[in-house]
N, C-alpha and C positions, 0 to 999 in steps of 0.2 A: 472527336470532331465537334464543334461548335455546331449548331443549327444552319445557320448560313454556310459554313465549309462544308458540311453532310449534302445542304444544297445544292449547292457549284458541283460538288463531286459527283452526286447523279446526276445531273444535268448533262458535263461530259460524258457518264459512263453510258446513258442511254442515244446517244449521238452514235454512238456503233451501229444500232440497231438499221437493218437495213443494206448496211455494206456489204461490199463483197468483202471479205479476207484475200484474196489474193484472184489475178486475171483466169480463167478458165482454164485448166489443166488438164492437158489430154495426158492420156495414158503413156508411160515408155512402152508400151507393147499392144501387140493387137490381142485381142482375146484368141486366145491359143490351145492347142493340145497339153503342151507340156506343162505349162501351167494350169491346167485343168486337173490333169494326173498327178503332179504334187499335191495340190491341195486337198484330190481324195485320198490317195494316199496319207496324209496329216490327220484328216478327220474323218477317216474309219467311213467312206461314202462310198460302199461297192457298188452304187445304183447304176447299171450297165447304159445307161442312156447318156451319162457324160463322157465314158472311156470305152467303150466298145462298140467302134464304127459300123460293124453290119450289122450287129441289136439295134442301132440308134436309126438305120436308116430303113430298117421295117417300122419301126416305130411309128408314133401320129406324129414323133419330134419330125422327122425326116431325117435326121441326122444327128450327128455329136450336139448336144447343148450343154454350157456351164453350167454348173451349180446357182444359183440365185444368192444367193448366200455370197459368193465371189462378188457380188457388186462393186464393193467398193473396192477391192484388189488390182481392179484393169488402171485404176489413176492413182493410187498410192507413190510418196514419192519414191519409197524404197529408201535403204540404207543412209543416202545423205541428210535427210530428216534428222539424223541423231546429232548432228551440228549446225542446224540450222539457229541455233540461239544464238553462236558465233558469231554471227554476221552482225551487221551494224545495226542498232534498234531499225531507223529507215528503211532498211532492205529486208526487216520484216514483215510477213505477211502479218494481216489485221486482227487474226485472232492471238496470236503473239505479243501484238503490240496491246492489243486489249487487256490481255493477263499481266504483262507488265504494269499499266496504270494500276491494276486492281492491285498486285503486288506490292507495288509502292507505297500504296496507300492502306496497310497493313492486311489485305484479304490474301495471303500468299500462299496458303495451300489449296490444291485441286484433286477433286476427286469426280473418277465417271460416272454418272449413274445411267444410264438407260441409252440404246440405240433404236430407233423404229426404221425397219425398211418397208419400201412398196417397191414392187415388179410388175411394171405394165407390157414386157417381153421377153422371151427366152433370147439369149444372148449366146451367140456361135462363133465358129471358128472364123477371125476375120476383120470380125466388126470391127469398129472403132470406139472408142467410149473417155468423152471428157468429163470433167466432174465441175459444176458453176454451183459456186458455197457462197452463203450468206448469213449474216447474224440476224438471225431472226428474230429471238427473244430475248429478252434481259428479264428477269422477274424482279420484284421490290425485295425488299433483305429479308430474310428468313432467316428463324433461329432453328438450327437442327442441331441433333446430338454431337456434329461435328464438329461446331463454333458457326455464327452468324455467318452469313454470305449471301451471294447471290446465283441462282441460275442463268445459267447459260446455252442457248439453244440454236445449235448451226443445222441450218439447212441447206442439202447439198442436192442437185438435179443432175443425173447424169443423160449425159443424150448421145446417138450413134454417130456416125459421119454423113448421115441426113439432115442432122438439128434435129433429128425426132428422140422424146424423153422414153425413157427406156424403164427407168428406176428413179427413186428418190430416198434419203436419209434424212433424219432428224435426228441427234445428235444432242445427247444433254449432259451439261457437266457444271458440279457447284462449287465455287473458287471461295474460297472463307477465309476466316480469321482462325484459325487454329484454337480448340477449346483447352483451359487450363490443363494440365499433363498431370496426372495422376503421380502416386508415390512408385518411388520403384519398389519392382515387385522381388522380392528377397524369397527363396526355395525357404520351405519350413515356417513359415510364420503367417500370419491371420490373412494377408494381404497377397497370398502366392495365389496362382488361379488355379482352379478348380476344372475338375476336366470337362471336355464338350457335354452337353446331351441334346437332343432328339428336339427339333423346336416345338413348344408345346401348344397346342391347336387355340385357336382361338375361343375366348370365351364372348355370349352377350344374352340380350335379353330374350329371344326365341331359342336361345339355346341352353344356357346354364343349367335348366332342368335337367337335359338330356347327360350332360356332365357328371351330375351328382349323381343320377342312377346309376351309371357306367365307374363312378368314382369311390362312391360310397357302400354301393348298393351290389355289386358284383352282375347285373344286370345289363344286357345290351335292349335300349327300350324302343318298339317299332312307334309312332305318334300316331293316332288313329284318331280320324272324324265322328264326332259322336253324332253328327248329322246323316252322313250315309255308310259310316262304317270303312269309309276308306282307308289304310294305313300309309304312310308318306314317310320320306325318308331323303336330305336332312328336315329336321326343325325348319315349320314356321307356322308365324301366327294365322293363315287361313288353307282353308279345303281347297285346294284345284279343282277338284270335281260339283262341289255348289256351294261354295265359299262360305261355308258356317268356321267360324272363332270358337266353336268349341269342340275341346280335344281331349283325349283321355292317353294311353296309349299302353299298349302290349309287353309282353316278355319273349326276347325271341329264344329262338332255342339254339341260336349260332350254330346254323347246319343249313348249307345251300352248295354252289358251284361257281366257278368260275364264269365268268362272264367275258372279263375280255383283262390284259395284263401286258405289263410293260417290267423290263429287268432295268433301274437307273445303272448307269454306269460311272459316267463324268458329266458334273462335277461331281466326291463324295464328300459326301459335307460330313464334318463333323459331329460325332455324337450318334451315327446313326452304325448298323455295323451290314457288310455287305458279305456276298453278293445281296441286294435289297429289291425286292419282289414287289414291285406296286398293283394293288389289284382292283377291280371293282367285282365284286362277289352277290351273286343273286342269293340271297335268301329265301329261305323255301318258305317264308311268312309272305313274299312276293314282291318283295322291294328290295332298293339293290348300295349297296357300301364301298365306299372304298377302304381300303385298308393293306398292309402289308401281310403276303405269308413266306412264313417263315421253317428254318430247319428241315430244309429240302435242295435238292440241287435244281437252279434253273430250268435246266433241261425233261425234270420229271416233269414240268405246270404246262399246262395244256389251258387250253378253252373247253369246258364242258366237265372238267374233274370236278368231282366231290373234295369240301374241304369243310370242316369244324374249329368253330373257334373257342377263345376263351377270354377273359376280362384278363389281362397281363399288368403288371407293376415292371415298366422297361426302364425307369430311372426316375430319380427323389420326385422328379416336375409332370410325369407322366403317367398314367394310368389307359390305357387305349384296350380295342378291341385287336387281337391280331388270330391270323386262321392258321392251320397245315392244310397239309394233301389228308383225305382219308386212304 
């Protein structure tokens, strides 16, 4: 685009901003049992306070409430959504008709990035629930690894059959220009990919020390205040306790207890290998890590067990601290 056409083009495209996409949409259903029960059912949610009536009504709930999470499910259009492009540009709703101008003018691919929800009430069997959506943001063009684009940010309020707001979403997704396509990638040759690994922690400047000990050095290093001798854990550049900048720090001996742990299940990202044990592990130096342990079944990890670590080499990119059970 010329300077003046890039003009005129934002000009319309920030004209969105503001509108609604489409008139307020109630729900095809009232917030319900059965849809409640599906959905825990889907997502592994046996918390007895949405599906088990006499639990729910000793409860502080007083009764059945849905998931929070179901927000946006009570107004969804369901099924006919998947042909709603059919219809005549017109009889598009706004965010449609938005993606279209952006399309046309070469930003044609979309991708989601981020949803935020808030819950200002437990939502019951009954209710009613409409959903009133707006374009809220447009951001100026950004180059990301995708291809140039822009963001896009709907905000949606939903409210009961009192007009009182209930929840609310913000909703982001960035509509770009497609980045040049890579060679294809051919089995057996320099350009085939290479398999997942483990994403490798971040490095910077209060920390890189800590890296190389653990990297180079076969060492896991505790950071200690050379002002009152406090040890700290992660990395940084001042004491919490009387904020001296000068630091020296320890050799632990990777030997403490579980503190508190979670088993990820979904999503499994690639490169990692499961079942995958996330921990946070007290140190008996007195400070506390997170980390994985590993070669043990779920089921033995407790709160309070003994575990010891070691410096691990988990793949070409990684070198990390991982524990067992003693």
């Amino acid at each position: 685009m010329t300077p003046e056409e890039k003009k005129a083009f934002e000009e319309k495209l920030y004209s969105w901003v503001g509108k609604e996409i489409a008139p307020p949409t109630p729900g095809l259903d009232d917030v319900n049992e059965a849809m409640i029960r599906h959905w825990c059912e889907v997502m592994g949610d046996t918390n007895p306070v949405y599906t088990d009536k006499a639990f729910a009504e000793k409860s502080a709930k007083g009764g059945l409430i849905a998931p929070p999470t179901m927000l946006q499910a009570w107004s969804m259009e369901g099924y006919p959504m998947a042909f709603a492009d059919d219809k005549d540009p017109s009889e598009q709703d706004g965010q449609r008709q938005l993606h279209a101008f952006l399309s046309e003018n070469g930003y044609s691919a979309v991708l989601g990035t981020n949803s935020d929800q808030e819950y200002f009430r437990d939502l019951k069997p009954g209710d009613k629930i409409t959903a009133h959506t707006i374009i809220d943001k447009i951001s100026e063009e950004k180059a990301t690894a995708m291809g140039n684009g822009y963001f896009i940010e709907t905000r949606t309020t939903f409210t009961d059959q009192n007009g009182e707001t209930v929840g609310t979403m913000q909703f982001r997704v960035l509509k770009f220009k497609p980045a040049q396509a890579q060679a294809p990638v051919t089995e057996g040759t320099d350009n085939a990919p290479k398999p997942p690994t483990r994403i490798r922690s971040v490095r910077g400047h209060d920390n890189s020390w800590w890296w190389d000990q653990v990297e180079k050095h076969n060492t896991l290093p505790i950071q200690r205040c050379k002002g009152c001798q406090t040890l700290r854990h992660p990395p940084r550049p001042f004491c919490g306790e009387c904020q001296s900048n000068e630091w020296d720090f320890i050799a632990s001996t990777m030997e403490g207890e579980v503190f508190s742990f979670i088993e990820l299940h979904y999503p499994e990202i690639p490169g990692y290998q499961y079942p995958l044990i996330c921990a946070v592990i007290t140190l008996d130096e007195g400070t506390r890590i997170v980390s994985n342990i590993i070669d043990c079944k779920p089921e033995d990890v407790a709160i309070g067990k003994r575990v010891k670590g070691e410096i691990m080499v988990v793949d070409e990119d990684n070198t990390i601290p991982q524990f067992r059970l003693v």
